[in-house]
PLY file of the C-alpha trace (Angstrom):
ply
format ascii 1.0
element vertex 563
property float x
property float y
property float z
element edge 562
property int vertex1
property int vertex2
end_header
0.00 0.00 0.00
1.59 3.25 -1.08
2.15 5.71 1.52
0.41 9.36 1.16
2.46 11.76 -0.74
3.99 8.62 -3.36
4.15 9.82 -6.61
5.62 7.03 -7.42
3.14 4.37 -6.50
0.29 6.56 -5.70
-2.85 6.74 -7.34
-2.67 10.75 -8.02
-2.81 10.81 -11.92
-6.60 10.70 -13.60
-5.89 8.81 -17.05
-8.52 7.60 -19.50
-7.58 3.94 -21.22
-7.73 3.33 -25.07
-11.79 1.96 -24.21
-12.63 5.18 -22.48
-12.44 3.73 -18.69
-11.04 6.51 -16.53
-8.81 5.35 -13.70
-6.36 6.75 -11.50
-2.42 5.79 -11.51
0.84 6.88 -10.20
3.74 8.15 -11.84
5.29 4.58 -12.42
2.15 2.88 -14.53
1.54 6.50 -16.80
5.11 5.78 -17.97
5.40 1.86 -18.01
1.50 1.83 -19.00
1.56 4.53 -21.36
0.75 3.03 -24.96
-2.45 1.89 -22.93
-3.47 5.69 -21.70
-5.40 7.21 -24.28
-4.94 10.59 -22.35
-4.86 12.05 -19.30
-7.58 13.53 -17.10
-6.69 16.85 -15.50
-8.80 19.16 -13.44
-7.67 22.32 -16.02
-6.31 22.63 -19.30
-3.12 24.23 -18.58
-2.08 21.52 -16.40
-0.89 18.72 -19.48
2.14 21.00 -20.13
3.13 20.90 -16.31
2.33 17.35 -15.56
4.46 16.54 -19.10
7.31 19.00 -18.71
8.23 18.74 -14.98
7.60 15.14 -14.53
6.76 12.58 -17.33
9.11 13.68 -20.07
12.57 14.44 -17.42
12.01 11.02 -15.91
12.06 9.47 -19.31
14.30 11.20 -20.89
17.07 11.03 -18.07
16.43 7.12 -17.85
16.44 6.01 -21.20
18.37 8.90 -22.80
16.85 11.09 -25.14
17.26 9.66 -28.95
19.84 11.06 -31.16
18.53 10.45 -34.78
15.80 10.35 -36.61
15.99 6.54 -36.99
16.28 5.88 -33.47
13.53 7.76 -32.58
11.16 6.06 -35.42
11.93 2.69 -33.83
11.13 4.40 -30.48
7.64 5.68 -31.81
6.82 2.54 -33.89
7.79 -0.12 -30.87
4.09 2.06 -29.55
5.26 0.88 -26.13
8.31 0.80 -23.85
10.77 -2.43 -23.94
10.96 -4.89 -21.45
14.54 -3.54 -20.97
13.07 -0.01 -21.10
10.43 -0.61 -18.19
13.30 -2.01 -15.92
15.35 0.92 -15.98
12.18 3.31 -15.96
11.45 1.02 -12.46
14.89 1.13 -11.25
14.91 5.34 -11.73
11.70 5.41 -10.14
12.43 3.11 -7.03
15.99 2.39 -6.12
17.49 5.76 -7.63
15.33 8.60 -7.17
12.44 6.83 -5.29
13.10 9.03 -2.06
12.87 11.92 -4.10
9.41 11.41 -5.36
7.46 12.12 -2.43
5.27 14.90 -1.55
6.24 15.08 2.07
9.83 13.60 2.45
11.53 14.63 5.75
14.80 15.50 3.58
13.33 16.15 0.10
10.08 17.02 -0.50
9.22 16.70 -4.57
9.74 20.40 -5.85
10.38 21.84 -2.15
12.69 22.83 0.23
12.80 21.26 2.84
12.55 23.72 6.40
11.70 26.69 4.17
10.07 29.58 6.33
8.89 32.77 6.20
11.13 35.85 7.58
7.69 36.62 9.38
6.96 33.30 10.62
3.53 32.86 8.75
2.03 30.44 6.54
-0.50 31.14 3.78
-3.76 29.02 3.09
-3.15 26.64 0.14
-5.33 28.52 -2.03
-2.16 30.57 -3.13
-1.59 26.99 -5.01
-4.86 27.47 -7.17
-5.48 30.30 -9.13
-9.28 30.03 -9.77
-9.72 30.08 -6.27
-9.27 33.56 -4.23
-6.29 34.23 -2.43
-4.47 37.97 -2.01
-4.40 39.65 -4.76
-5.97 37.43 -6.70
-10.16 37.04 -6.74
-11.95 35.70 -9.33
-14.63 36.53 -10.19
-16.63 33.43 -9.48
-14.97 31.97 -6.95
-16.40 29.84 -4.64
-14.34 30.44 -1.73
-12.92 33.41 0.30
-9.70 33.86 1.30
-11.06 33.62 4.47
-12.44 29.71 4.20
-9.85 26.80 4.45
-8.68 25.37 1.80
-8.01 21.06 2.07
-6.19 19.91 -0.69
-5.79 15.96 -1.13
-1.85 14.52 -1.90
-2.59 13.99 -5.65
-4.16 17.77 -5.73
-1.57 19.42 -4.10
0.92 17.70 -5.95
-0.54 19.32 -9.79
-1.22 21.97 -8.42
2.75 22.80 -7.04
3.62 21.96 -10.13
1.50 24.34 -11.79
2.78 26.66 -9.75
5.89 26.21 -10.55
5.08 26.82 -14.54
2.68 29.22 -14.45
2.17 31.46 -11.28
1.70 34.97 -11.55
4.15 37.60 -11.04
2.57 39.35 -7.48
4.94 40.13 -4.10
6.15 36.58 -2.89
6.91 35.98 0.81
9.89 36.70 1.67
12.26 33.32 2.90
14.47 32.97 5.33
18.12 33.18 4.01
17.24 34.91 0.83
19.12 38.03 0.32
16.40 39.48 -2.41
14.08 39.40 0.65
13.14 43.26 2.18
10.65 44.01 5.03
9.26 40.29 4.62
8.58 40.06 1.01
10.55 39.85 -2.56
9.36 42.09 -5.31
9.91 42.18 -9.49
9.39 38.42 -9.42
8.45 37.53 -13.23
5.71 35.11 -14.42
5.97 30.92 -13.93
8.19 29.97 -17.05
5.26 28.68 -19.01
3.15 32.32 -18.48
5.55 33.61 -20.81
5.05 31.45 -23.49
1.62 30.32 -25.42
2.38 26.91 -25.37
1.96 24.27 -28.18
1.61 20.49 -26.70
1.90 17.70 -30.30
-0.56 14.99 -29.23
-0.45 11.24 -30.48
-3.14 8.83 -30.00
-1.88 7.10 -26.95
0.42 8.54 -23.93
3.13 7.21 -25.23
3.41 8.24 -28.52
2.50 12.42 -26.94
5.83 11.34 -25.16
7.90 10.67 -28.03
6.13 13.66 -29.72
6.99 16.24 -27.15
10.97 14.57 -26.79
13.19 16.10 -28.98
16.07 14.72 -30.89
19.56 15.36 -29.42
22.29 14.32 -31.76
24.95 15.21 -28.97
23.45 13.80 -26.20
22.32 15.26 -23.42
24.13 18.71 -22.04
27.01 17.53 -19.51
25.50 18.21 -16.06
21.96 18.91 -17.01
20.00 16.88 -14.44
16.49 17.21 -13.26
15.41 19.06 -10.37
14.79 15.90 -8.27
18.90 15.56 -9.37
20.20 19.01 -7.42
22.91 16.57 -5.65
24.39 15.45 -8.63
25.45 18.93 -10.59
29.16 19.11 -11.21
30.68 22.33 -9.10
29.57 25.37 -11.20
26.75 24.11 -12.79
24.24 25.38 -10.45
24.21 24.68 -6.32
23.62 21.13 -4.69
20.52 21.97 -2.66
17.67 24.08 -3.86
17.87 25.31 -0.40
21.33 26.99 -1.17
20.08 28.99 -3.57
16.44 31.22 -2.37
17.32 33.01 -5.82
19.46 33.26 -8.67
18.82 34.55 -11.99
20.15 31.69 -14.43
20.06 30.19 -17.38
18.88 26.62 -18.07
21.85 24.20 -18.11
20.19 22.29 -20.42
16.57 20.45 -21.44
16.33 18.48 -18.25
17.09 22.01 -16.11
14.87 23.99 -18.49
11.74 21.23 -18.27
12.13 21.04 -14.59
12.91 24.73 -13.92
12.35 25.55 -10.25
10.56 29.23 -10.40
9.27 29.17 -7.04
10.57 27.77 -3.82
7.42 26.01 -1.74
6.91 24.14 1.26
3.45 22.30 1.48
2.08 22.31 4.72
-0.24 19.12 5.66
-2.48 18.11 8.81
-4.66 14.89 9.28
-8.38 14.83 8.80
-10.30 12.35 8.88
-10.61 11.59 5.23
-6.70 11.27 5.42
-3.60 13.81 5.00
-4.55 16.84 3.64
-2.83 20.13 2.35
-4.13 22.96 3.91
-1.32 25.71 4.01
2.02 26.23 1.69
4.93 28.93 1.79
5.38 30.18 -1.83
8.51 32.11 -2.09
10.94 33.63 -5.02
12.94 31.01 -6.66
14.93 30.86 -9.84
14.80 33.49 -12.82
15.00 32.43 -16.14
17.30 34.69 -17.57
16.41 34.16 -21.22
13.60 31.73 -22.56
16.58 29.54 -25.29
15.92 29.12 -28.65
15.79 25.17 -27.39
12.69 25.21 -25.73
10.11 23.41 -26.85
6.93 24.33 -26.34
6.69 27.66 -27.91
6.12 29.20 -31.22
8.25 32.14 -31.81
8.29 35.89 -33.08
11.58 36.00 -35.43
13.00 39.78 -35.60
15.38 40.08 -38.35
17.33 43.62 -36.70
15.70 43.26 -32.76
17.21 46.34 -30.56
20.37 46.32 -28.84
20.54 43.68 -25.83
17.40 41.93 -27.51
17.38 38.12 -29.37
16.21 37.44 -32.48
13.23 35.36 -31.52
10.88 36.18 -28.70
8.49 33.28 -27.43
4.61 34.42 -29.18
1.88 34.14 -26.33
-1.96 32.98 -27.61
-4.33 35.84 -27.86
-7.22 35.53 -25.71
-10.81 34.98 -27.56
-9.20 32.52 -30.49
-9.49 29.55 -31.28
-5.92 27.36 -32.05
-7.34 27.12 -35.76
-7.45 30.89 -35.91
-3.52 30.90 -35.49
-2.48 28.57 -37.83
-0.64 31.15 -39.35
2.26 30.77 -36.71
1.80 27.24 -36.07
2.56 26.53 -39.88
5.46 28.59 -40.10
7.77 25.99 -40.91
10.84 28.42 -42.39
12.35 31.47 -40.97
10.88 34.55 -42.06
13.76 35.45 -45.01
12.57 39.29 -44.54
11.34 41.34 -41.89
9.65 40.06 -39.13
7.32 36.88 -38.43
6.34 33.72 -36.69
7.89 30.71 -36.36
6.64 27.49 -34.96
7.48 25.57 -32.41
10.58 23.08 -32.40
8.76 20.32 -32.25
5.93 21.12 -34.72
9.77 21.48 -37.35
10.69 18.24 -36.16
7.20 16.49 -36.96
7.25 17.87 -40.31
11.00 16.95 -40.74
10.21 13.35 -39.35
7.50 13.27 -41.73
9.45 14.58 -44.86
11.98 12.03 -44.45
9.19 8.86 -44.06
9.53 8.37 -40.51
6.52 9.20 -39.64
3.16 8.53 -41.94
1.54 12.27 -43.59
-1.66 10.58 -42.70
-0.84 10.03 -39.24
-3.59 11.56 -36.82
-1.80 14.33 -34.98
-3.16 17.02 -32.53
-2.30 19.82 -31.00
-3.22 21.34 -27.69
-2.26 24.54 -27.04
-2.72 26.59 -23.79
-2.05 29.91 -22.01
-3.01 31.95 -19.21
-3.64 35.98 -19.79
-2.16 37.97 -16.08
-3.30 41.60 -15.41
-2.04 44.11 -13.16
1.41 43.79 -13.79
0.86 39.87 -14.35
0.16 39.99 -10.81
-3.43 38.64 -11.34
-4.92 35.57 -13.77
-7.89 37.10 -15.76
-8.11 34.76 -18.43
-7.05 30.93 -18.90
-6.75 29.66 -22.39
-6.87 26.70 -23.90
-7.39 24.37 -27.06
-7.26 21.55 -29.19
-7.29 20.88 -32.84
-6.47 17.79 -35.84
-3.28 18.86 -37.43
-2.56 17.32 -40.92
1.14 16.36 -40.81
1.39 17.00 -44.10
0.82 20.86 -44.00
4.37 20.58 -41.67
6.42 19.56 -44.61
8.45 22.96 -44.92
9.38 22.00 -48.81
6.01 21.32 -49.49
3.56 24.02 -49.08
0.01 22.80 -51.32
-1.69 22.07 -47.94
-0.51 24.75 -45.86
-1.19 27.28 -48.16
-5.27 25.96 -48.64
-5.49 25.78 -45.04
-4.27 29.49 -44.71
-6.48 30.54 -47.05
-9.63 28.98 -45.52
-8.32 31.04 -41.70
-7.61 34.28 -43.84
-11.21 34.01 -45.58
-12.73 33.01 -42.10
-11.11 36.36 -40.55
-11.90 38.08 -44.02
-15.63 37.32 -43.98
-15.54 38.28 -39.88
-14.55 41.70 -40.65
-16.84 42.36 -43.43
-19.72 41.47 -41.26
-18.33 44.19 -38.52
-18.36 46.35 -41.61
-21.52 45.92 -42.21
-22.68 46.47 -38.67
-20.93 49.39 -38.35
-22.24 50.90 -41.49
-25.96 49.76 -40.67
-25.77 51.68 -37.58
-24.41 55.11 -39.55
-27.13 54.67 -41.57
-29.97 54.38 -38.35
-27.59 57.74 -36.91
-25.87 56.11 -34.53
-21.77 55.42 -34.48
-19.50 52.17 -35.01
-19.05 49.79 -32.26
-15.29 51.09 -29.98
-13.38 48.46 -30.88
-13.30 47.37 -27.23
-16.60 47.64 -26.46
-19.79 45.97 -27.13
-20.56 41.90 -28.77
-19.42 41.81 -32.11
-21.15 39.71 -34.92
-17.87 38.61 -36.14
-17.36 36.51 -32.84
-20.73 34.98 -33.31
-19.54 34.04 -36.80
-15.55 32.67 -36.11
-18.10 30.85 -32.98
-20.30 28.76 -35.46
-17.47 28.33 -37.59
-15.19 25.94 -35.06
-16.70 22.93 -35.68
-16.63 23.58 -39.47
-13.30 23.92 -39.32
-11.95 21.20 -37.05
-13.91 18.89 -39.40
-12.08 20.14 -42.58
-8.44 19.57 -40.64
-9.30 16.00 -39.72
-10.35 15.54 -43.20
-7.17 16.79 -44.86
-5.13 14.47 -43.03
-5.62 12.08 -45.50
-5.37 13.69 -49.03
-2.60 13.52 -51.03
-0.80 16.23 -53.06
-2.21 14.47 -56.19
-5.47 14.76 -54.50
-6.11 18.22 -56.69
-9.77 17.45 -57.20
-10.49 16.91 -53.12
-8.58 19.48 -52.19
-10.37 21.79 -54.28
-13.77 20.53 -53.54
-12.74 20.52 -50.08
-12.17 24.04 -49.96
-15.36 25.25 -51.75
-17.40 22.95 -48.76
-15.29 25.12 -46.88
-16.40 28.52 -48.42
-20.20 27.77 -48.90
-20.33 26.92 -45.33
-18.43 30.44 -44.32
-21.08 31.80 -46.85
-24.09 30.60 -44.81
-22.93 31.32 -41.64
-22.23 35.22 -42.49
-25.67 35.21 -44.66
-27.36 34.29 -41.43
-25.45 36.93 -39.26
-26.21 39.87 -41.58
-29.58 38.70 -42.44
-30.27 39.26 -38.23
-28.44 42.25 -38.55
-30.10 43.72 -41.50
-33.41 42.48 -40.08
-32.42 44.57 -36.81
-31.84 48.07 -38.92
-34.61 50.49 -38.07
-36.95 51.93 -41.20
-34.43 55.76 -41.01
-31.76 53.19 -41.77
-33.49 53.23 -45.62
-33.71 56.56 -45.86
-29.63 57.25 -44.28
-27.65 59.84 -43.79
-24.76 62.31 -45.16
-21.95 62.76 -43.00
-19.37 65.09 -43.42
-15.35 65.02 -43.02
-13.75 68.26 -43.91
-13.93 68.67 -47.44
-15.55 65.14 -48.08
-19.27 63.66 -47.63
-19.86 60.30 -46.91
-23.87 58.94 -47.72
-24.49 56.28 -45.39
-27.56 53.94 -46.45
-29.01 50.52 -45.40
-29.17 49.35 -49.40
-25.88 50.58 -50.01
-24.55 48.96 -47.03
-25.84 45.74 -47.93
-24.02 46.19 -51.70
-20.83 46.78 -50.82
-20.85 43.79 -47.77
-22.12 41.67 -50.62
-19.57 42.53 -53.58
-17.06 41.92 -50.44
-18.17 38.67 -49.75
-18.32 37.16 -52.84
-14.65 38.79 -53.27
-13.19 36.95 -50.50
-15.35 33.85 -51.45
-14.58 33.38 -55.29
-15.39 29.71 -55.54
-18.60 29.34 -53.55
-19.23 33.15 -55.75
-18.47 30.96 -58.95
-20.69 28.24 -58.03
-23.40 30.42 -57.73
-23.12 31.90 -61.00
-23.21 28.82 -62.73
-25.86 26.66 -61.22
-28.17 30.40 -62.41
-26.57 30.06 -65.68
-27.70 26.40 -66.26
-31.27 27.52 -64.43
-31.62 30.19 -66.82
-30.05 27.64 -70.06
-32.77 25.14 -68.89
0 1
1 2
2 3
3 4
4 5
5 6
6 7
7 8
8 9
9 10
10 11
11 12
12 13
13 14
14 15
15 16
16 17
17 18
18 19
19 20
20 21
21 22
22 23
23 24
24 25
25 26
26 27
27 28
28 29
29 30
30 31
31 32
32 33
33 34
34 35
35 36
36 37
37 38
38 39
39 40
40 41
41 42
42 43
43 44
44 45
45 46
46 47
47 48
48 49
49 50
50 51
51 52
52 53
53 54
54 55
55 56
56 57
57 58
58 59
59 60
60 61
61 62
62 63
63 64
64 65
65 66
66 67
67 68
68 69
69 70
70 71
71 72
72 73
73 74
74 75
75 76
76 77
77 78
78 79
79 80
80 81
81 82
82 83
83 84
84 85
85 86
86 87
87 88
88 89
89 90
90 91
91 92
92 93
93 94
94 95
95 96
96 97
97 98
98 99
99 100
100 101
101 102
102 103
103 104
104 105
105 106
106 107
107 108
108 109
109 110
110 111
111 112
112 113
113 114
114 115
115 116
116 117
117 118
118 119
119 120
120 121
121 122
122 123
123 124
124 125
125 126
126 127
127 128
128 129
129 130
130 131
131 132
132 133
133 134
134 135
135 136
136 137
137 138
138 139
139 140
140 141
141 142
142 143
143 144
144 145
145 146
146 147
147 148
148 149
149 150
150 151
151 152
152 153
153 154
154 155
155 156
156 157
157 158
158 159
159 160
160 161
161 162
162 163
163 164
164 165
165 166
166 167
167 168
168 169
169 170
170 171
171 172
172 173
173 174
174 175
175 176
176 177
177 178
178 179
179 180
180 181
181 182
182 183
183 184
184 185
185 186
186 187
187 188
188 189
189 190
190 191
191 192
192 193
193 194
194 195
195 196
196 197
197 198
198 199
199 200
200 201
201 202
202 203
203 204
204 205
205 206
206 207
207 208
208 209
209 210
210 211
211 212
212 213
213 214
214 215
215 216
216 217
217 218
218 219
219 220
220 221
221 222
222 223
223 224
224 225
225 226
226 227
227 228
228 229
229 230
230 231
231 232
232 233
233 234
234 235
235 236
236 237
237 238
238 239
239 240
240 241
241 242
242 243
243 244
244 245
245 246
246 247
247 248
248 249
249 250
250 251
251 252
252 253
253 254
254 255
255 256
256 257
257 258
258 259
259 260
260 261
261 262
262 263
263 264
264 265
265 266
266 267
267 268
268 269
269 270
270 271
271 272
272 273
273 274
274 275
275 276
276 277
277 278
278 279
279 280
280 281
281 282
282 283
283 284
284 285
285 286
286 287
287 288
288 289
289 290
290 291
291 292
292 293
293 294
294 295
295 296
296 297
297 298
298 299
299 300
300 301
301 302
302 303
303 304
304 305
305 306
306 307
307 308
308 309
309 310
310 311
311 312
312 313
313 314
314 315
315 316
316 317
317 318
318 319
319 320
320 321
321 322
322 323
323 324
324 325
325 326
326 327
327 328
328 329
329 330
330 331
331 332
332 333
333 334
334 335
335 336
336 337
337 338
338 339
339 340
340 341
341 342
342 343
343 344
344 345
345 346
346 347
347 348
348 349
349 350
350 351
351 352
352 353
353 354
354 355
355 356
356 357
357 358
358 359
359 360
360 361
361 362
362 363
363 364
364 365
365 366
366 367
367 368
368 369
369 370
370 371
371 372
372 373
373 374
374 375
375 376
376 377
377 378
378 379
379 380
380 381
381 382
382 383
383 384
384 385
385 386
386 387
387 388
388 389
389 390
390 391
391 392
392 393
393 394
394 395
395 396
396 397
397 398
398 399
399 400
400 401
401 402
402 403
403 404
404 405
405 406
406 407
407 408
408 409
409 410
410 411
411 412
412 413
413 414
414 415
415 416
416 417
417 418
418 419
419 420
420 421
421 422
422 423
423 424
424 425
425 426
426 427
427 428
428 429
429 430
430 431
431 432
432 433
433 434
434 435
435 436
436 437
437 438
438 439
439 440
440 441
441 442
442 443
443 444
444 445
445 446
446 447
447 448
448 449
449 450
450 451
451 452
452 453
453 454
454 455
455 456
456 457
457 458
458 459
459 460
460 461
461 462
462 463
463 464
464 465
465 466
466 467
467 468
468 469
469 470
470 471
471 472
472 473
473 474
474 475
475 476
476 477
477 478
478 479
479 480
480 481
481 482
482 483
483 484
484 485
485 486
486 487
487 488
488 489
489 490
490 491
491 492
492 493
493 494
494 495
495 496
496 497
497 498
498 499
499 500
500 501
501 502
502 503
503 504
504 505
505 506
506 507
507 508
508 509
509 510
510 511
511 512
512 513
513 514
514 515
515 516
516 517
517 518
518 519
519 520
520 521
521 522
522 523
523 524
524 525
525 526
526 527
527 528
528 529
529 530
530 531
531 532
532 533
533 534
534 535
535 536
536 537
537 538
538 539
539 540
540 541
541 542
542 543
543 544
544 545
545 546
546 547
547 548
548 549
549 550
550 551
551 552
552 553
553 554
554 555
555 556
556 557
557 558
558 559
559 560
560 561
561 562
């Protein structure tokens, strides 16, 4: 019987099976078990990037060594489960090696703690500092169900994801000040930046089982791993200069990673998780959260991030800057970046992730199948006040044709771009016409801030639409002309009857003056503003942006009018 606080053993992880059973597991049987996980079952969407970066992917990778070429991992990814030989050493790093470091509430080494860590002041925080939808300091949500005032009891497996998702994502507010820390004034450490992953809008490859996400997200070293990159379980084992032995000799440090173990595992924060027994068993109920490492520069190897290139960035300033998600779009609706499989050869751009490239490079050499099913989940949270606050959490998943992440080969990706561009095309045209209609009736345009906008309605009833037409592209073939193009003028009539529904309400909401309009002048200009003429130059738009499902049209009334 595991003890409380095994992460190892424990039964902490939700995971859904390849029937759809949902069962709970430890850290040992998501990683020996994984080709039998169809996914896993987390209480919020940003948590598969923590529970994957600081945990899953390290332990593998620093047990079975990460592969160094594409053939070796192909053999990896097409085995669709770990060796015999593979789940012995995977046991022996979970039990024997690092077993003692895997537990919530180790006398010596707490996972991702310091042991003994206090306050300057003395005090102790409720653990819903650990959970941001819950209220605590400066932090309320909105709809929170608890106070700061009401106690907070977190189970083992709880408290564990959730000090994890600290440790990637927690907001940039004053952090107690620790004992020993020198950054520490009048109880408290200011200027701390965002978790590691709030600075990033973060791009997870999915596979159909756990373990082929794992080989997805692990990227191909042809050196090796970097000498002295260990985990942060692994503090001990650093060669001198290469970071301190003991998270505990370091309250703070601005650093860069030593390499991808160091960067996965990064410690932002340093915590101490405070438990008392109830009668439903041990129980988190308090927590220290305290300054902890600074990333001193997000590097070009991480690999969960797409990235805005700058061809001449200012002095002191890299090239590429990590792209956050923008909140109120859907993944499909940035495509645009997550296809950008070159370097932008002028100017500035995006560039996708490292590991969407290494799909697509995989792919284009025929280790891995274009038709193969591929997702991607991408996630984000949006901090206000000086990041100090979460106001928004974002997240999303999508199909992904493989193909369209060939960088040579650019049919697909181009046909997908256009069907986002005509999607954000046909979106604007409809504010257009809004904003026109209500010139017309005497009133003004929308602020662009303020008020619902028809084009979110529209890019709304569009999603499914779209996430159908990426599943179904997986499959064609560049020789596939014919489906492709018929493909894309589905694509198009469907945009065309969503907008004709949107501006039919709209046009149906136009009061009678609307007819009549108005003149408005602008210095030496007039502008006439009427309902009709509104209506004419939204259409003539429309069936600009939508030339197939336009063409269509005009022949099926030529052969009405021929018969």
């Amino acid at each position: 019987m595991p003890s409380e606080g095994d992460l190892v053993h424990g039964g902490w992880l939700g995971a859904v099976d390849r029937d759809g059973v949902q069962q709970s597991i430890g850290l040992l049987d998501a990683l020996c078990e994984a080709h039998t996980v169809r996914r896993l079952e987390l209480p919020v969407h940003t948590m598969l990037p923590v529970v994957l970066r600081q945990l899953l992917l390290p332990v593998m990778i620093d047990a079975l060594g990460a592969p160094r070429t594409r053939q070796e991992w192909g053999e990896r990814f097409h085995r669709g489960h770990f060796s015999r030989d593979e789940r012995d050493r995977l046991a022996h790093y979970l039990g024997t090696r690092y077993g003692d470091r895997l537990h919530l509430f180790d006398a010596e080494h707490p996972f991702a703690q310091v042991a003994g860590l206090e306050a300057l002041n003395g005090d102790t925080k409720t653990a819903a500092q650990l959970v941001p939808s819950v209220a605590s300091g400066n932090n309320v949500p909105l709809f929170s169900a608890l106070s700061e005032a009401d106690e907070l009891l977190l189970t083992p497996g709880d408290a564990a994801l959730w000090l994890l998702h600290v440790q990637c994502w927690d907001t940039a507010s004053i952090k107690t000040g620790a004992v020993g820390d020198p950054q520490a004034k009048n109880g408290k450490t200011t200027g701390n930046p965002t978790g590691p992953l709030g600075q990033l809008g973060v791009v997870v490859p999915i596979g159909q089982t756990l373990y082929e996400t794992l080989l997805l997200n692990t990227p191909i070293l042809p050196d090796g791993l970097e000498p002295g990159d260990r985990p942060q379980w692994a503090w001990n084992e650093r060669p001198a200069g290469l970071g301190c032995k003991s998270p505990a000799a370091a309250p703070w440090s601005e650093r860069p990673a030593t390499g991808l173990l160091d960067l996965l595992t990064f410690q932002a924060r340093r915590i101490r998780l405070i438990a008392c027994q109830t009668k439903q068993g041990l129980r988190v109920h308090r927590a220290i959260v305290s300054a902890g490492d600074r990333l001193a520069l997000t590097p070009e190897a991480e690999p969960h991030t797409a990235w805005h290139h700058t061809a001449k960035p200012k002095k002191g300033q890299p090239h590429r800057r990590p792209r956050r998600h923008t909140s109120g779009r859907a993944a499909w609706q940035g495509l645009g970046t997550l296809l950008a499989m070159t370097l932008p050869l002028e100017g500035d751009g995006p560039y996708t992730s490292l590991l969407l490239r290494q799909i697509g490079d995989l792919q284009g050499a025929g280790v891995l199948s274009g038709r193969y099913p591929l997702g991607a989940e991408t996630s984000g949270l949006e901090y206000g006040t000086q990041s100090a606050v979460v106001e928004n959490a974002m997240g999303d998943d999508l199909p992904l044709p493989v193909k369209a992440l060939l960088a040579q080969d650019d049919w697909l990706r181009e046909a997908l771009l256009e069907c986002v561009a005509q999607a954000d095309q046909a979106a604007r045209a409809l504010d257009g016409l809004n904003n026109d209609l209500r010139r017309a009736a005497g009133g003004d345009p929308l602020p662009r801030d303020k008020g619902s906008r028809p084009s979110a309605r529209l890019l709304h009833s569009l999603d499914a639409t779209m996430r159908r037409l990426l599943a179904g592209l997986r499959t064609v073939d560049e020789d596939d002309e014919e489906l492709l193009e018929r493909a894309q003028l589905a694509w198009e009539q469907s945009v065309q009857i969503a907008v004709d529904r949107e501006a039919d309400l709209l046009i149906a909401a136009a009061p009678p003056r609307a007819v009549v309009g108005r003149t408005v002048k602008n210095g030496d200009k007039e502008f006439v503003y009427r309902s009709g003429k509104a209506i004419g130059v939204f259409r003539a738009r429309l069936a600009d942006i939508l030339k197939r499902a336009a063409e269509e049209r005009r022949v099926k009334r030529e052969e009405a009018a021929a018969a």
